[in-house]
Structures are given as structure tokens and as C-alpha cells.
N, C-alpha and C positions, 0 to 999 in steps of 0.2 A: 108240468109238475116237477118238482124237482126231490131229492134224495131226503127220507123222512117224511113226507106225506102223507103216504100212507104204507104202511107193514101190515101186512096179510100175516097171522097168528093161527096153527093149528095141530091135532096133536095125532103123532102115527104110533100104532100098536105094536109093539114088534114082539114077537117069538122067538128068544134066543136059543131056548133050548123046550123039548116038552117039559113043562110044568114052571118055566122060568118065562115072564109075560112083565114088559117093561113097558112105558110112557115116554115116546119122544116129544118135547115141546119144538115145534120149529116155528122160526121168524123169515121172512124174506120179504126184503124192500121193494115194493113193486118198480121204481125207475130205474137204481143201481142194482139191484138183484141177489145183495147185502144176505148173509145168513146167520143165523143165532140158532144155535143146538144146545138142549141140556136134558136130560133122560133123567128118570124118574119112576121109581117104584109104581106109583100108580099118578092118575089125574086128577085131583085134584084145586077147587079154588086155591089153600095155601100153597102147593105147587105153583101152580099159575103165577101166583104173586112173586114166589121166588124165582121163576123162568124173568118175570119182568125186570126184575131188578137186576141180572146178568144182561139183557136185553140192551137198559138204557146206557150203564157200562160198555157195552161192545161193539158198539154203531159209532162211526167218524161223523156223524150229524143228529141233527136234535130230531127226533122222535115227534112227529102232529100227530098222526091217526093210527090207529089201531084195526083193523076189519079183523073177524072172527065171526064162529057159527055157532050156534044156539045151546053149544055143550055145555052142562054144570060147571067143570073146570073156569070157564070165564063170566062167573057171576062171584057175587061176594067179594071174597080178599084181592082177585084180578081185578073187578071193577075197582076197588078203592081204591089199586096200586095205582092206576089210572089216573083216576083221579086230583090225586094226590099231587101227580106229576101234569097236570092239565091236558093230559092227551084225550085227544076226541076216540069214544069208543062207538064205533060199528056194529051191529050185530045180524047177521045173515040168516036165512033160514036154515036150520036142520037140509041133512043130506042134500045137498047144493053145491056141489064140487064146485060145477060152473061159474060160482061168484067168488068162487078163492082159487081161481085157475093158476097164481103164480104161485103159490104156494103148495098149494096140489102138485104142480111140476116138480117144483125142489124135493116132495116129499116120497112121488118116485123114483128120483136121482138118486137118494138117500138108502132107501130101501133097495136099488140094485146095485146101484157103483159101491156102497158100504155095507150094509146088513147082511146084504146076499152075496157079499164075494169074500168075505174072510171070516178068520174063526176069533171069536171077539171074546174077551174075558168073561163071565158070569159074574163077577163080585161087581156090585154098581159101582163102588167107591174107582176101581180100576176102568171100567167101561167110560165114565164122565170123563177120565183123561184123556181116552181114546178118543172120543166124540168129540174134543174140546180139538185134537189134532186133525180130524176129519172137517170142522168147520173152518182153520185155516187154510186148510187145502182147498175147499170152495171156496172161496174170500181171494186169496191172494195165488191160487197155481190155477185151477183149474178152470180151462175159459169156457164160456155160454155162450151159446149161439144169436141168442135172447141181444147181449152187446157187443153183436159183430165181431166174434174170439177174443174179448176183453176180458179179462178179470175182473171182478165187482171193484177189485182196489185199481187199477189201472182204469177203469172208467170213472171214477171219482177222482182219483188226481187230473186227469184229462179236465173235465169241466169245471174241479179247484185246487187249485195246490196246497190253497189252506187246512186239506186234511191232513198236510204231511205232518203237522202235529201230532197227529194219533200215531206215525211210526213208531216215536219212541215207547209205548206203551206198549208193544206189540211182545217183547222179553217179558213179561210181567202176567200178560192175558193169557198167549199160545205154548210158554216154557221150553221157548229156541231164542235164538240169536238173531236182530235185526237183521242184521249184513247177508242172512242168508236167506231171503223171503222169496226168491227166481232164481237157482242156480240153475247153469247148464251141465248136459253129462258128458263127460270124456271116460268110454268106457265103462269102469265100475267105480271110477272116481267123481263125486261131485264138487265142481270149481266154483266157490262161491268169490273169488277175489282176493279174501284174505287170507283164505287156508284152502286144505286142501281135504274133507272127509271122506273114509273109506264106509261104504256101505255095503253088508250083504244083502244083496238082490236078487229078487226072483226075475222071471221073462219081464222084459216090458210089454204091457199094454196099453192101446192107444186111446184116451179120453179128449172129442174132442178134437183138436188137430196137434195136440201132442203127444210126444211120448211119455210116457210115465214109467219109471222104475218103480218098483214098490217094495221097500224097507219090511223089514216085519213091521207090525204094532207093537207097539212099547218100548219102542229102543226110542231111546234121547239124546240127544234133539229129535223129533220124529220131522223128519223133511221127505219129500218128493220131487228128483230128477226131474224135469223138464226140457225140451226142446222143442221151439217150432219147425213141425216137416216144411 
């Protein structure tokens, strides 16, 4: 198989606070291990349709399949989005973890490495940007075990280089700075090459086999220290 085949589609509940109850759409490419996040008031088919169209946007390859499970969310305006764009749609049974297992993985990753371990905005308008920086951080810092402590992006350029076209979009999608997508940490300084930025930081914690410093949320550029132990 290769990257684009098929994306495993499905949506996690979250509880930000009592009485505040949000819609995570998540994507994850079953061979690179690729992710797409976007939150949402509730689930929705026109949600759905709007998750897809961030989707086809944010993946360095073309999109074949689709797999998902029998949720209202993906009938209607997701089917047509589909459609539209000639992707083959999947449809799995209801409550069947086991047939969306890479995506099921991601979406407990999600809910304890992000949901469960910081205090996240309540306004969605502020939360989607958080989320938008938490999906670069799967994508391009944080390695899977899944490909051998690779990065979804470092195991794509591995088997193409032709994706290094999608770098330069990368200012435009994630709202940082190419040249800093793997900095190392010296201290409380991250050295990305070309400068030098000071970040306040809390302990490092270990995701993985690296370190991670971790920035508040919401400071801009939002990046994560890195090194391999």
C-alpha cells in the first residue's frame, strides 16, 4: 500500500469543561500515519464535509479511500464531499473499534498526550488553533512507534522526496516558520539554525524517545523542543 489509500476517519467526544462537550474530527493515514484534526461544536454531516475539505488540503498525497463507521456524521454532505472528489468510501459497522484500529490509536494519543494533560481554551475559535498546533506536532516532531521512531513527515520524505513540495505550505497551514519544523534544545534555548528563540518552559516530558519541552499554548510560533535520547 502506499501513502493515501486509505485514511481511517472518526470522531472523539471531548469534555472540556462540565457543560462544554466538543466534536473532534480525526484523520490518520493507515501506512504514513499522516493526521488531520479539526473540532467542532457538534457532528455533524456539514461538519464532516467541512473536516474533508481541511483534510484534502493537508495531506502531502492524494487521498483514494476513505474507511469510517456507520455515524450520521458521514452520510449526506461527507458522502457527497467524497464524491465529488472520487474517493472511495468505506463504511464499517457501528461500534467496531477493531476495524478502525489506526485511528482508534491516534484518537487515544490525542485524548491523553493533548486533552488530558493541559488546560486548553473554551472558545472554539481559540481551541482550533491549538489543535491546528497539536496536529503539527504529530506530523512533523513526535515519532510513532507504528514507523520505527519516524515521523509521519520523515517517513514520507524517506520513501519520496517529492513531498518536499508540501514544505513550503507548511507557514501558511501550521502559522510558524519553515526552517523550524526539528529544532534541538540547548537549555532553555531552541536552535533552529537560523536564530535563536527563547521559550518559557515547563519540565520536559518524555514522548516517545524524546524529549519534549513544552511551551504554553498559545504563544506564536507554537513549537516543541526536541531531542533524540
Amino acid at each position: 500500500m502506499e501513502p493515501g489509500d486509505l485514511v481511517e476517519v472518526d470522531t472523539l467526544t471531548i469534555t472540556l469543561c462540565p457543560g462544554k462537550v466538543i466534536k473532534q474530527f480525526t484523520a490518520r493515514d493507515v501506512v504514513s500515519g499522516w493526521n488531520v484534526l479539526e473540532v467542532f461544536s457538534s457532528a455533524s454531516s456539514f461538519c464532516g464535509r467541512r473536516f474533508l475539505q481541511g483534510l484534502f488540503l493537508r495531506v502531502p498525497f492524494r487521498v483514494k479511500a476513505i474507511k469510517v463507521d456507520g455515524g450520521s456524521e458521514f452520510y449526506g454532505e461527507f458522502e457527497r464531499g467524497c464524491r465529488e472528489r472520487g474517493v472511495v468510501l468505506y463504511v464499517v459497522g457501528r461500534r467496531s473499534p477493531e476495524q478502525q484500529a489506526y485511528v482508534e490509536r491516534a484518537q487515544g494519543i490525542h485524548g491523553y498526550e493533548f486533552y488530558a494533560s493541559y488546560e486548553l481554551p473554551l472558545e472554539l475559535k481559540e481551541l482550533r488553533k491549538v489543535v491546528r498546533q497539536w496536529e503539527y506536532i504529530c506530523n512533523f516532531v513526535r515519532s510513532w512507534r507504528s514507523l520505527k521512531g519516524k515521523t509521519p513527515w520523515e517517513y514520507l520524505v524517506q520513501r519520496n522526496k517529492g513531498v518536499l513540495s508540501f514544505y513550503s505550505l507548511l507557514s501558511h497551514m501550521y502559522g510558524t516558520r519553515t526552517y523550524c519544523v526539528i529544532p534541538t534544545v540547548k537549555s532553555h534555548f531552541i536552535t533552529t539554525g537560523k536564530c535563536h528563540i527563547l521559550f518559557p518552559t515547563s519540565p520536559p516530558r518524555v514522548i516517545g524517545r524524546r524529549y519534549v519541552f513544552l511551551p504554553p499554548f498559545g504563544f506564536s510560533p507554537f513549537l516543541r523542543a526536541n531531542s533524540e535520547i
